[in-house]
C-alpha positions in Angstrom: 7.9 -10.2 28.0 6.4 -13.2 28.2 2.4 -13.2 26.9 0.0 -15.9 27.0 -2.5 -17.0 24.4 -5.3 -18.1 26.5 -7.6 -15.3 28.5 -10.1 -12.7 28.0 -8.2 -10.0 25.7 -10.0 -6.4 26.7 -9.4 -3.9 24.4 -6.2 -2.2 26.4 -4.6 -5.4 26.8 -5.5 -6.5 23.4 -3.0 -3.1 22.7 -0.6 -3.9 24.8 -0.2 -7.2 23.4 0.0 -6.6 20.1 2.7 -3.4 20.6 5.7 -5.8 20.1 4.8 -7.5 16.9 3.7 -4.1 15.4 7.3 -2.3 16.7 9.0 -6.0 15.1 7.5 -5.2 11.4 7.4 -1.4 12.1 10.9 -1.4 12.6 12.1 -3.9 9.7 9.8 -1.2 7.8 11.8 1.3 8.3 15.5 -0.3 7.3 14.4 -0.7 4.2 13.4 2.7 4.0 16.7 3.4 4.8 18.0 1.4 1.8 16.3 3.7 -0.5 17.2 6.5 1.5 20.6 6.2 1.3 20.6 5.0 -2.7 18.8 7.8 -4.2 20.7 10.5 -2.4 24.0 8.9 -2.9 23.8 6.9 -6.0 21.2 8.8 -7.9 17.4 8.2 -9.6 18.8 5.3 -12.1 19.7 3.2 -9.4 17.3 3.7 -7.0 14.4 3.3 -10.1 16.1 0.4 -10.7 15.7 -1.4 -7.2 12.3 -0.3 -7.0 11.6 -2.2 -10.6 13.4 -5.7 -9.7 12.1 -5.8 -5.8 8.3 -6.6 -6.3 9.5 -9.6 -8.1 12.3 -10.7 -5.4 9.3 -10.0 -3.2 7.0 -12.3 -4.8 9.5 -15.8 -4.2 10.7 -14.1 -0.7 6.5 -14.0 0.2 6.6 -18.0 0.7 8.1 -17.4 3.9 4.9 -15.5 4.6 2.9 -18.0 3.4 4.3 -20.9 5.2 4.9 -19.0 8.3 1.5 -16.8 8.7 0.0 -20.3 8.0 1.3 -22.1 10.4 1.5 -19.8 13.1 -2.2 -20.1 13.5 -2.3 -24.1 12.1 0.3 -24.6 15.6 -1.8 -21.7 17.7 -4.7 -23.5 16.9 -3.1 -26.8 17.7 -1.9 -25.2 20.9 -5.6 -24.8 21.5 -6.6 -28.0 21.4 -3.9 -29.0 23.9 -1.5 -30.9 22.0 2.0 -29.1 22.8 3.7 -32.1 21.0 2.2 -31.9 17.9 2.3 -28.4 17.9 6.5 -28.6 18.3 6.3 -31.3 15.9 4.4 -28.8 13.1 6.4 -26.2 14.2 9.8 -28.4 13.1 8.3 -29.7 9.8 7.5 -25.6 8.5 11.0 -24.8 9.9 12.7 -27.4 7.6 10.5 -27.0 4.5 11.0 -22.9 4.5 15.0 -23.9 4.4 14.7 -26.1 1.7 12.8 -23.8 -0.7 14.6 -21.3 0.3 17.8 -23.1 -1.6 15.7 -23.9 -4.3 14.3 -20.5 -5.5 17.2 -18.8 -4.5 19.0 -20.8 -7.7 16.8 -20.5 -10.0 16.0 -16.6 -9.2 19.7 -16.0 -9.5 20.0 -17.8 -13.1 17.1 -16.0 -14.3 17.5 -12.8 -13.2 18.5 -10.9 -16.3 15.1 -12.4 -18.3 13.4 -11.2 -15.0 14.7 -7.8 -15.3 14.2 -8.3 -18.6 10.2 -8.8 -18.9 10.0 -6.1 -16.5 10.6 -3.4 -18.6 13.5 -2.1 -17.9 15.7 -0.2 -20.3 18.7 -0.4 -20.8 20.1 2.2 -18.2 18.3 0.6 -15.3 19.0 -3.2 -16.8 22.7 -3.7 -15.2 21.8 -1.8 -11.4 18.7 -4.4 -11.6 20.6 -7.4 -12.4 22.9 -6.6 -9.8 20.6 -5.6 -7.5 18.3 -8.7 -7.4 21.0 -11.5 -8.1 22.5 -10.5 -4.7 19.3 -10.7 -3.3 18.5 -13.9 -4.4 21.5 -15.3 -3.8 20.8 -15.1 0.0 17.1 -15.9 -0.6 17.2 -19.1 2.1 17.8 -16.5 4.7 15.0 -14.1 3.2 12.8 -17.0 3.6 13.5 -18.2 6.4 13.3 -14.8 8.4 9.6 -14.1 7.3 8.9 -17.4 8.0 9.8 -17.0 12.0 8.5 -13.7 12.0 4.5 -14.8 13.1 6.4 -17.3 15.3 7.2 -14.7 17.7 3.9 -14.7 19.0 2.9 -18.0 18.8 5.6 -18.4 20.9 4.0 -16.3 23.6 7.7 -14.6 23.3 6.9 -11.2 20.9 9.1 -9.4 22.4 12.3 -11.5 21.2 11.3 -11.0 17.9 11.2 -7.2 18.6 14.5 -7.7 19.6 15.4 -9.3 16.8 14.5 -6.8 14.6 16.2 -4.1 16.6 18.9 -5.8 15.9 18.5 -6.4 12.3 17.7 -3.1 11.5 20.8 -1.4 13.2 22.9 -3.3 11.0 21.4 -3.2 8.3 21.6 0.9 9.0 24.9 1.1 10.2 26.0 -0.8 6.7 24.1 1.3 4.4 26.1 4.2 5.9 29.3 2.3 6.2 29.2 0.7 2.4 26.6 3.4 0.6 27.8 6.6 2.1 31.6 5.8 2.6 32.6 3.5 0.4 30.4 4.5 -2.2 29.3 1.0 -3.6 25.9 2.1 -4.5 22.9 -0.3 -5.3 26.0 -3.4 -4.2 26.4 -1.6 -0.9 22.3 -1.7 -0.5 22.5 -5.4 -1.2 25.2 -6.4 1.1 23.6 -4.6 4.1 20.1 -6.4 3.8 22.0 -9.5 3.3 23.6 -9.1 6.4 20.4 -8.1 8.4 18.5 -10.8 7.0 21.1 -13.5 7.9 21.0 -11.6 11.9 17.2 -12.3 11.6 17.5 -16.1 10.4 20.3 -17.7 11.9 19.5 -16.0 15.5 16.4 -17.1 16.1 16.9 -20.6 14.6 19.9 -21.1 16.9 17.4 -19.9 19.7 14.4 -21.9 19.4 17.1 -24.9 18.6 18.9 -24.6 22.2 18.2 -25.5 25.8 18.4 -21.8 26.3 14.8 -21.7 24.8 12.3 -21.4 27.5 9.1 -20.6 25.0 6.5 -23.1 24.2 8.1 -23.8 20.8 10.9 -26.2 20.4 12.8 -26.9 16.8 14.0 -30.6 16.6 14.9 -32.3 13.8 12.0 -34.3 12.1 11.1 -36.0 8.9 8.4 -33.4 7.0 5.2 -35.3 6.9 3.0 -33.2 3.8 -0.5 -32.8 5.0 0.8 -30.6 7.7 2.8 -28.4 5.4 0.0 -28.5 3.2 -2.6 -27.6 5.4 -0.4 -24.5 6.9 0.3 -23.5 2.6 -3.4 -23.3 2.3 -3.8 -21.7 5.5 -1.3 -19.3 4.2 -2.4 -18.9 0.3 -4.4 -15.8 1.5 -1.1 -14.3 3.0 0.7 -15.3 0.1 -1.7 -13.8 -2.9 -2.0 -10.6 -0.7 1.8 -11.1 -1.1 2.2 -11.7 -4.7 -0.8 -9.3 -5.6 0.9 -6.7 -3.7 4.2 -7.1 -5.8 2.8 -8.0 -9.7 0.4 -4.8 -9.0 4.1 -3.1 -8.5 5.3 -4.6 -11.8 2.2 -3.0 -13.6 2.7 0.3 -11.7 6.0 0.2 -12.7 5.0 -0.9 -16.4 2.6 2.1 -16.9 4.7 4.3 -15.6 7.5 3.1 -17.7 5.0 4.0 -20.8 3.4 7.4 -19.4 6.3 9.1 -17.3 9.4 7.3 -17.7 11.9 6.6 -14.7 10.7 9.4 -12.8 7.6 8.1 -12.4 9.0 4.9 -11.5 11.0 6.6 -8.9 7.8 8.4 -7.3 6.2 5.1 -7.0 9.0 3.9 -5.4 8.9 6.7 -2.7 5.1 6.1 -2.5 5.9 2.6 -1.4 8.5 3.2 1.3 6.1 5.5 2.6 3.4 2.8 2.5 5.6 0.2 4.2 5.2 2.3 7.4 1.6 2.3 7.3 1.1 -1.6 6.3 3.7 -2.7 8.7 1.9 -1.3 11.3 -1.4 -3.3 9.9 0.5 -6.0 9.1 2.4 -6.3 12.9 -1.6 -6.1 14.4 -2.5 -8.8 12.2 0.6 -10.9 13.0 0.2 -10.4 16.8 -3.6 -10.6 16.8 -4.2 -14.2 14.4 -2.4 -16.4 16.9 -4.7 -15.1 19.6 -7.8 -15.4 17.7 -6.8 -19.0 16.2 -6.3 -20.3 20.1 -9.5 -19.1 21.1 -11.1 -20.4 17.5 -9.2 -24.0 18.7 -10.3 -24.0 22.2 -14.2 -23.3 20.8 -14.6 -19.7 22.7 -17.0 -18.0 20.6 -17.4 -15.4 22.7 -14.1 -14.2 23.0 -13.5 -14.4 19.2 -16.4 -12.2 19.1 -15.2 -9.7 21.4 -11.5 -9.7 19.6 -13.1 -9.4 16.1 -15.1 -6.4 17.8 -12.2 -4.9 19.3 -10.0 -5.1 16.3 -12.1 -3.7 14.0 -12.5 -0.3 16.7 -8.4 -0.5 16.8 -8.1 -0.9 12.6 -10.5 1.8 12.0 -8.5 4.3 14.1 -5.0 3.3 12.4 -6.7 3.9 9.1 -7.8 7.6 10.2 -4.8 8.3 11.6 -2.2 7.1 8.8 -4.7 8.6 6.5 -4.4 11.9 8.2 -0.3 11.5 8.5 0.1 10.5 5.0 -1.6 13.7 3.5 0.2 16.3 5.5 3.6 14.8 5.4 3.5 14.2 1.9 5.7 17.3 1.1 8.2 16.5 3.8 8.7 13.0 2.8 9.2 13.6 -1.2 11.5 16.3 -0.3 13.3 13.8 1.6 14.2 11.3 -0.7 14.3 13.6 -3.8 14.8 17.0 -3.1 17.9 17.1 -5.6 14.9 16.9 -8.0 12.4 20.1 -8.5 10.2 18.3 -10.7 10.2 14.7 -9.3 9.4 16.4 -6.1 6.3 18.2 -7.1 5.2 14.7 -9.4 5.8 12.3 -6.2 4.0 15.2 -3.7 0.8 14.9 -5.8 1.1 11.6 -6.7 1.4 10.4 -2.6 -1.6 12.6 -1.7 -3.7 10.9 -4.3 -2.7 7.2 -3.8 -2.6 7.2 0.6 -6.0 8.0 0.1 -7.0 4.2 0.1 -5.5 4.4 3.6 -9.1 4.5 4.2 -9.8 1.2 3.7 -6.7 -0.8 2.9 -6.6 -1.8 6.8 -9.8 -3.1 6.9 -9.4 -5.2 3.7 -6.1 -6.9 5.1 -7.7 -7.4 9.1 -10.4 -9.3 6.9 -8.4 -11.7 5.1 -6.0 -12.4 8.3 -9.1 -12.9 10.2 -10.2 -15.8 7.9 -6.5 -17.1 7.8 -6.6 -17.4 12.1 -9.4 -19.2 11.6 -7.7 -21.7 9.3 -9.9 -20.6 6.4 -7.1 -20.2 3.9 -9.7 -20.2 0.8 -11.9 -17.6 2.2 -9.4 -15.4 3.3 -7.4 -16.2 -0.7 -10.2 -15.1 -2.4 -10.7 -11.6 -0.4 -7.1 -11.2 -1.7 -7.1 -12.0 -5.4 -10.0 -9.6 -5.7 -8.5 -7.3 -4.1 -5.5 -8.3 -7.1 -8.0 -8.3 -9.5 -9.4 -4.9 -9.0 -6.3 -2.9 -8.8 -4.9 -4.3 -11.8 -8.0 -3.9 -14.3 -7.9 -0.5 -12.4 -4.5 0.4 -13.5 -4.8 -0.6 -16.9 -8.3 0.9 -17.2 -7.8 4.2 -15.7 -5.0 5.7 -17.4 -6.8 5.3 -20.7 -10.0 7.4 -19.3 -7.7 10.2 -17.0 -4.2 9.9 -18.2 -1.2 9.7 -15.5 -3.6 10.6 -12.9 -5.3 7.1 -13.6 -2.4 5.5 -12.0 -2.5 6.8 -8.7 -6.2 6.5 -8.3 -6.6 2.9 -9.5 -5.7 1.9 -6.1 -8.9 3.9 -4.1 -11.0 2.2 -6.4 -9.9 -0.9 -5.8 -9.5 -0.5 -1.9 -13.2 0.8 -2.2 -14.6 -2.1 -4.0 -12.7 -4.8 -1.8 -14.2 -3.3 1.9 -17.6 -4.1 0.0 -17.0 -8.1 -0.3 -14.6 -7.8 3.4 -17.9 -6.5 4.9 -19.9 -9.1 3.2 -17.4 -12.0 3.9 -17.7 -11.0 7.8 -21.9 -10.8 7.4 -22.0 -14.2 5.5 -20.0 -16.4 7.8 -21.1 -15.1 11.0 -23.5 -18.1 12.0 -21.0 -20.4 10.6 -18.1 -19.3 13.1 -20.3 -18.0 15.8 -18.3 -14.9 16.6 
């Protein structure tokens, strides 16, 4: 399916656009679901606690690749814009290259520093080995990691969303075929996990690099080999800080779950955040694919100087955000039994802790949608700083939340902190929007 940028976007084919990137994320979402899945009811609570401790902070070096590519994606949409297809391919090359070369870089030093990792984490010493394991194998493959969530925006920017739907199809059929093939045959537990992301996540960088590398390319970005010039990179790493905070916040806020609930219920409620969060992924991939297929569009139109259609797409996405925050709102609470039961229903008392504890945290489903559309608007219109600061407040209030709480409501304190902090942060998204109206004109 071939898309174009350029146009006015009503409201249904605003939808229809934006379908394929949601169904990309939406459907990388749900492989990793599967990991978990398969490693708690094959290999047990201690290893599948211990993923869920070491993968916020695998997460947190992986999120460059968001950074750099969410960034860029509307720095070459926006170039695109302007009219400059050249420079645009040449920006496009230059991100390309950089995200391959920290990639190596990280991937190192994560892997010789994974047991201090694991380490300050607070993990004992049950969990310690699976975690090791775990993230070193991860790491090890970390340039494809990269590399993959740096393509990912791309997609659309492209005008092609619908290869990196297919893409991800792919990706996530061997990554599910593998879990089944190396967790429930051969039995290799948290390895088995590993070794099937790893090979999904190579599918989902070396396929489209070998795409948008070949003659066989017909979308409106080209990779060719160029020197990296830095205010380019830099400019798109700015752009991108907001994508990349929301990032990190969302993974150090997952160390200090995991932290407290270390201190107030022990691996089980480790375990029952880690539920909560594969649960979650559903609902924020399908936030996070609008965002990704909506910011190009809105950084064109921001480059070619058509106020009025960034006006009518900021209208129309916040009708279309509202109604996927109702709706996963509503689908959260009444499947909350079903899903628990799902991944732990070996477990009579986990299952009741992770069922209560899901109905109280998906309540900031509320809002949560509205906060991120917010700080990708600001990022599609190449205001990284803007759009960094509605992040790290949003960081700011869930942590002082979840160390705050617990000390006024116990346990309980936990699962709320994050309605709290969703609440306060629609406050300074609405105001954000308010202020900069005039400044923008949408």
């Amino acid at each position: 399916m071939q898309i174009e940028l350029k146009g006015h976007y009503t409201q249904k084919r605003l939808v229809q656009t934006v379908v394929p990137s949601v169904l990309m994320v939406l459907i990388s979402s749900v492989y990793g679901v599967v990991d978990g899945l398969f490693v708690s009811n094959f290999a047990g609570k201690t290893p599948f606690a211990a993923i869920n401790l070491v993968w916020p902070a695998i997460m947190v070096v992986s999120s460059l690749g968001v950074m750099v590519g969410v960034g860029g994606s509307a720095l070459v949409a926006k170039i695109k814009g302007e009219g400059d297809e050249v420079k645009a391919n040449k920006v496009f090359s230059m991100l390309i290259e950089f995200s391959m070369a920290i990639g190596l870089v990280l991937g190192v030093l994560s892997f010789v520093f994974m047991p201090q990792i694991v380490d300050w984490l607070g993990s004992d010493q049950q969990m310690a080995s699976y975690s090791i394991l775990y993230g070193r194998m991860l790491t090890a493959a970390l340039p494809f990691s990269i590399l993959q969530m740096t393509f990912t925006p791309f997609f659309m920017t492209a005008e092609r969303p619908d290869l990196g739907t297919k893409f991800t199809i792919i990706c996530g059929l061997v990554n599910i075929v593998l879990d089944a093939i190396f967790i429930g045959w051969l039995h290799w537990g948290i390895a088995g996990a590993a070794a099937a992301t790893i090979a999904s996540q190579m599918v989902g960088s070396i396929g489209p690099l070998l795409y948008f590398s070949t003659k066989r390319n017909h979308s409106s970005l080209k990779i060719r080999i160029t020197p990296i010039e830095w205010h380019p990179i830099r400019k798109a790493c700015v752009n991108g800080s907001s994508e990349f905070v929301a990032n990190i916040s969302f993974s150090v806020v997952s160390m200090c779950y995991n932290w407290q609930l270390m201190q107030y219920l022990g691996q089980a409620g480790v375990a029952a955040y880690g539920i909560i969060m594969y649960a979650g992924m559903i609902f924020y991939s399908v936030v996070s694919g609008y965002n990704i297929g909506v910011s190009p569009i809105i950084a064109y139109n921001y480059g070619a100087n058509d106020r009025k259609e960034m006006h009518s797409l900021l209208k129309h996405s916040l009708i279309i955000m509202g109604v996927i925050d109702l709706v996963c709102l509503v689908l959260s609470e009444l499947s909350a039994p079903l899903v628990a039961r799902i991944f732990v229903g070996y477990d009579a008392e986990l299952l009741q802790l992770t069922t209560v504890a899901f109905r109280i945290y998906m309540i900031s489903f509320l809002f949560s949608g509205y906060n991120a559309f917010t700080s990708a608007f600001f990022t599609s219109l190449n205001n990284g700083v803007v759009s960094a600061v509605l992040s790290f407040t949003r960081f700011v209030f869930e942590v002082a939340s979840i160390f705050i709480l617990p000390l006024l409501l116990g346990s309980a304190g936990i699962w709320i902190s994050v309605v709290l902090s969703e609440t306060f942060a629609i406050l300074l998204s609405g105001t954000a929007i308010i202020t900069l109206r005039k400044r923008y004109g949408y």
